[in-house]
Structure formats: C-alpha cells, structure tokens
C-alpha positions in Angstrom: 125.2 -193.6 -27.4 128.6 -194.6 -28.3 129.6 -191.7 -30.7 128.0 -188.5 -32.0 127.7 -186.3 -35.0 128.6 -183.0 -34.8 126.8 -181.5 -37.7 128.8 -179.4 -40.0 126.6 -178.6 -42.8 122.6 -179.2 -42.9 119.8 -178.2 -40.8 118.4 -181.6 -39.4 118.6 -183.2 -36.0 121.6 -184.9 -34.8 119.2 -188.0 -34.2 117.8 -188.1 -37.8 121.2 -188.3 -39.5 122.2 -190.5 -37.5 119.2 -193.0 -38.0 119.6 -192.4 -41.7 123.2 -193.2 -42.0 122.6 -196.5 -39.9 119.6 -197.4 -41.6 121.9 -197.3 -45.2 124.7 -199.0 -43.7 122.3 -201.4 -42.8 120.8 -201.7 -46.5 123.8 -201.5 -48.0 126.9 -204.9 -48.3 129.4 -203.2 -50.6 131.3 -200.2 -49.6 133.7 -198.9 -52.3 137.2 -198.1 -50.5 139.3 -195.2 -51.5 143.1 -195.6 -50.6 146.4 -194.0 -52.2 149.8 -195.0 -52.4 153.5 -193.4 -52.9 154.3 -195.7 -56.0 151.5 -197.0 -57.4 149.0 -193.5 -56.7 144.9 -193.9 -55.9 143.1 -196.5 -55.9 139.5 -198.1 -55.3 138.0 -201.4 -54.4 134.9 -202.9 -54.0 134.6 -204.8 -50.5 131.8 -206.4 -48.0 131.5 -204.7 -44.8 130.4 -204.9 -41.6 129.8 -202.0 -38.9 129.2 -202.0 -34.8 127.3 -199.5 -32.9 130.2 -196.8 -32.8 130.6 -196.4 -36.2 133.5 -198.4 -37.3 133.3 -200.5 -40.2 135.5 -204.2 -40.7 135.9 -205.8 -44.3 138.2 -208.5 -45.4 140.7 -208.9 -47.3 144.3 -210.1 -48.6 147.2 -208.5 -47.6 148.7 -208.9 -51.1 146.0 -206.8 -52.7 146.9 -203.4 -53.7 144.7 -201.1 -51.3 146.1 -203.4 -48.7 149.5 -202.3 -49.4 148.4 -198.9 -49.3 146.8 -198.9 -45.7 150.1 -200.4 -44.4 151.8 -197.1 -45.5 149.0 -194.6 -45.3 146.3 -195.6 -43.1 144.0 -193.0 -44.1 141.1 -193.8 -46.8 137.7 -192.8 -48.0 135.1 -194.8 -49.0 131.6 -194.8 -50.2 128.2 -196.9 -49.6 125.6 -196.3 -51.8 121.9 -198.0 -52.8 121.3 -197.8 -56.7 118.4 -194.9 -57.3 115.2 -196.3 -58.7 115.4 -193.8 -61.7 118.4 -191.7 -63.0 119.2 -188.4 -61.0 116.1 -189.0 -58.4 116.2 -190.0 -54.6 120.0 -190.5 -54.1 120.7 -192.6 -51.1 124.3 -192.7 -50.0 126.9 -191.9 -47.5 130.9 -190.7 -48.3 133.1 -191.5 -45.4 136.7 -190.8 -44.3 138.8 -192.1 -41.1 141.9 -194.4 -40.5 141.9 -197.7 -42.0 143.9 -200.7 -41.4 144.3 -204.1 -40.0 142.6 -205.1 -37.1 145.0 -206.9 -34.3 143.5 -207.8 -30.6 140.5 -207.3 -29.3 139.9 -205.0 -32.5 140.2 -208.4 -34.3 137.9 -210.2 -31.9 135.2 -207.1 -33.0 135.8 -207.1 -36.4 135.2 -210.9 -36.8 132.5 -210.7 -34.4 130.7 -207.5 -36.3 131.6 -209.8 -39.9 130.1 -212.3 -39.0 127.1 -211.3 -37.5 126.5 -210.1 -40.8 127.5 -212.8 -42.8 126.9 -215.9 -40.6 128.8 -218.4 -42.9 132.2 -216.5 -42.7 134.6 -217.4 -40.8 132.7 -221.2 -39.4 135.6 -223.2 -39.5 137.8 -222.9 -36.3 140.6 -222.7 -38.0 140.0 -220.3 -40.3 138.9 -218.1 -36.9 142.1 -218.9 -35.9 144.0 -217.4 -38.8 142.1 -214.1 -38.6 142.0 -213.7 -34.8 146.2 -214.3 -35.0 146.8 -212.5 -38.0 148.5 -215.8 -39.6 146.4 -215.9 -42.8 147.4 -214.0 -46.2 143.9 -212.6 -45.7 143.2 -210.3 -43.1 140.5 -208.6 -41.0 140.6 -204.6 -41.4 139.1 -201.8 -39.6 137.6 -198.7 -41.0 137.0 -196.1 -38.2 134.9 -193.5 -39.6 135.9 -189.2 -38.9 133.9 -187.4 -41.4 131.1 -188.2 -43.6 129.0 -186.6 -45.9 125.3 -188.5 -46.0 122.7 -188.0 -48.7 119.2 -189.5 -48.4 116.2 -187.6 -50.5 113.6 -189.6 -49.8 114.3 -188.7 -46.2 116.3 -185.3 -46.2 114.7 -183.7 -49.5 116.7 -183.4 -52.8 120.4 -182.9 -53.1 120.2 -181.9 -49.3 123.8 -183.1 -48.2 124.1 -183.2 -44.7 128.1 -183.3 -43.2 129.0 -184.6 -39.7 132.3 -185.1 -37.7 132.5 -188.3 -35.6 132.7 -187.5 -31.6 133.7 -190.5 -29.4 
C-alpha cells in the first residue's frame, strides 16, 4: 500500500476508512478548496479533481485566479468532497482534507495530467495543450494537493455523526 492512516479519532479498522474515503473520492468530481492569503484573506473554490493510489489529489486551474495566487505564497490548503445527502441531516457522506498544495512541475506534472485525465478522458487531447501543462507554459496550470490530515464521515457505512480522523503515513 502506498500510504497509511494512522487513526486519530474513531474505532474502525485502518482498512475500512481507508476503503471509504477512496470509494467517496471516487463518487465524488468536485472538491471545494480552502486557501488564504496575506492581502486579500480566505478564500474557497469549486474545482474538478483527480487522485492516484497514494492519496494526492491534481485539479486545474489558472494561475491568475485568486486561490492560485494564494498557493504561490502559502502552499497550505483545506478542502472538502462531499456527496449531497438523500434527505436533510441523514447519511452524511463526506471527507475534510488538509496538506500542501501547489503547482505540479516534473514528473509530478506527468502524474497529475496522467491521474486528470484518466478521469476525464477528453482533457488535455490536443498535443499541444499537453505540452503547455507538462512545461508549465500555459496561464492554466496543473496543481497538486497532497493530502496530511483528514476527517471522513460516512453514516451509511460508519453509523451516524461517527467522524473518523486519520494522519497520512508515506
């Protein structure tokens, strides 16, 4: 296995977090990204991901944009990926994350766009656009998200309001 949790907080195996936090990631294809910045203060996005077998997850996006900015001076963040509950208040399915964030350069590049675009097999098609990302020469970029902490919350699966917290070993 490439990483581990190291349960914090919860009583279930080590094994069944982990398949439930892979099997949301892999329902889920929006993550909502928390970053902060000196001048401009928090800040959260909406933003496609993808994720590889050691936890990390890549999203896309332009340099310009303000969360951008922020993970060139901070690269800490938090995000959030979530599946909407059938009915208010009942069977929460979700998973809060934190780690280092920022843009993906070398072969970090090669696995983001790889991981992207397994998941979403028309990005990146043109050979030039592949180009771009792989070089970093496009006002959009490929970014890396590599997850330390997270707090996971499945009822159907865990039982109700039963948050379960893990550290990331690699």
């Amino acid at each position: 296995m490439p990483y581990r949790l190291d349960i914090t907080q919860g009583d279930r195996p080590e094994g069944e977090l982990r398949k439930g936090v892979e099997g949301l990631l892999a329902e889920a294809m929006v993550l909502t990204l928390a970053t902060a910045g000196h001048e401009h203060g928090p800040h959260a996005n909406l933003a496609f991901f993808a994720y590889d077998d050691d936890l990390v997850l890549y999203f896309v996006s332009e340099r310009a944009t303000r969360h951008s900015r922020h993970l060139a001076e901070e690269a800490r963040a938090a995000a959030t990926v979530f599946l909407p509950p059938p009915v208010f208040g009942e069977q929460l399915r979700g998973i809060q994350l934190t780690g280092s964030a920022g843009e993906a350069w070398g072969r970090q590049a090669e696995a983001a766009f790889a991981a992207y675009q397994g998941r979403f097999p028309s990005f990146g098609q043109d050979p030039e656009v592949r180009r771009q990302y792989l070089a970093n020469a496009g006002a959009a970029a490929l970014y890396r998200f590599q997850v330390e902490e997270l707090t996971a919350v499945d009822e159907p699966n865990f039982g109700r309001r039963n948050y379960l917290r893990a550290t990331v070993v690699r």
